[in-house]
TIKOLMI-145418 format. One record per residue: x, y, z of N, C-alpha, C in turn; residue in three letters. Coordinates in steps of 0.001 Angstrom, whole numbers, plus 500000, padded with zeros to 6 digits. Last residue first. Layout:
% residues N
XYZXYZXYZAla...
% end
This chain:
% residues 64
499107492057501433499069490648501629500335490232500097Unk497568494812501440498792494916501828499641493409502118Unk494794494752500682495564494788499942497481494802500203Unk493615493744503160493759493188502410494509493077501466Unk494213496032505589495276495203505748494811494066503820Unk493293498109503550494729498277504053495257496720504450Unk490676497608504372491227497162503008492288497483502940Unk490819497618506538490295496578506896491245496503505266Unk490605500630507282492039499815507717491604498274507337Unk488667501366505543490123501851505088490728501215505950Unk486564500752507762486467499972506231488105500563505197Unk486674502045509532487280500709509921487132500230508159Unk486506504492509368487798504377509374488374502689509297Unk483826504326508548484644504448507476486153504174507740Unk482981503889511302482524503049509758483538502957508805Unk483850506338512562484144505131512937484086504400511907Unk481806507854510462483213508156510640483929506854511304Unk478943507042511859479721507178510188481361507312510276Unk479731507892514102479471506202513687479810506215512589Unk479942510552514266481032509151514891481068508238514266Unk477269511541513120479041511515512571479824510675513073Unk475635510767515295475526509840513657476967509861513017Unk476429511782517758476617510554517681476726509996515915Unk475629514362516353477137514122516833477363512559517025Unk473474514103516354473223514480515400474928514114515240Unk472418514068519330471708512575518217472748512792516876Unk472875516278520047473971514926520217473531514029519675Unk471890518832519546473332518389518681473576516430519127Unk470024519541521339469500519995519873471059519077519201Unk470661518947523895469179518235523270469381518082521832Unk472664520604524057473293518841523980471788518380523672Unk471664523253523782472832522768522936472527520868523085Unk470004523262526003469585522923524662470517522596523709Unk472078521294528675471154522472527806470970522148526909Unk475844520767528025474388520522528539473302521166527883Unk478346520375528008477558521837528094476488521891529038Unk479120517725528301479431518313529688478864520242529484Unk478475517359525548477668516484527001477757517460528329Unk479512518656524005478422519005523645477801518409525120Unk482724517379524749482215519038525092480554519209524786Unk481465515058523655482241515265524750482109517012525225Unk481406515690521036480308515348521920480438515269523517Unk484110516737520285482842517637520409481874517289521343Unk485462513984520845485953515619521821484466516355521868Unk484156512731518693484455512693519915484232513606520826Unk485439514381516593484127514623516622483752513631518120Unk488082513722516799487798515557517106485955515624516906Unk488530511008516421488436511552517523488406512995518240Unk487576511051513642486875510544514193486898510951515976Unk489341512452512739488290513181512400487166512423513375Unk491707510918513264491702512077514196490469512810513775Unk491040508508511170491043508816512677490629509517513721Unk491423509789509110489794509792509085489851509251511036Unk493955510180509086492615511893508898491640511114509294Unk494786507828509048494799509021510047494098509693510231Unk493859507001506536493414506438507593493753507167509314Unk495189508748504840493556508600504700493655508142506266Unk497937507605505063497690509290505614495859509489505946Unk497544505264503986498209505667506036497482507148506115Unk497298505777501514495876505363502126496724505119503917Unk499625506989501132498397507887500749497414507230501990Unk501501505220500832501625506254501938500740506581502178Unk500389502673499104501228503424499366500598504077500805Unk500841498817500000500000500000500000500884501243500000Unk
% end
């Protein structure tokens, strides 16, 4: 594998753990903020989690 799809799988990492952080800051706000954002913060994770695991999964296939 080249470099490229390491570098993908970082970004989509640290995208995964700066939308984290948010919900994390969206929890400990509270208030209407965390009514109106965290259904909406959880979906990005998951999506994002999703994706990071489907770029390390075909990382390790093609890397055989």
């Amino acid at each position: 594998m080249t470099s490229f799809s390491y570098i993908l799988l970082i970004i989509t990492m640290a995208a995964v753990a700066g939308v984290l952080f948010w919900g994390i800051l969206t929890m400990a706000r509270g208030g209407e903020y965390n009514v109106n954002w965290s259904n909406t913060i959880m979906r990005w994770r998951i999506i994002l989690q999703a994706l990071a695991l489907v770029i390390f999964v075909l990382i390790l296939l093609f890397s055989r």
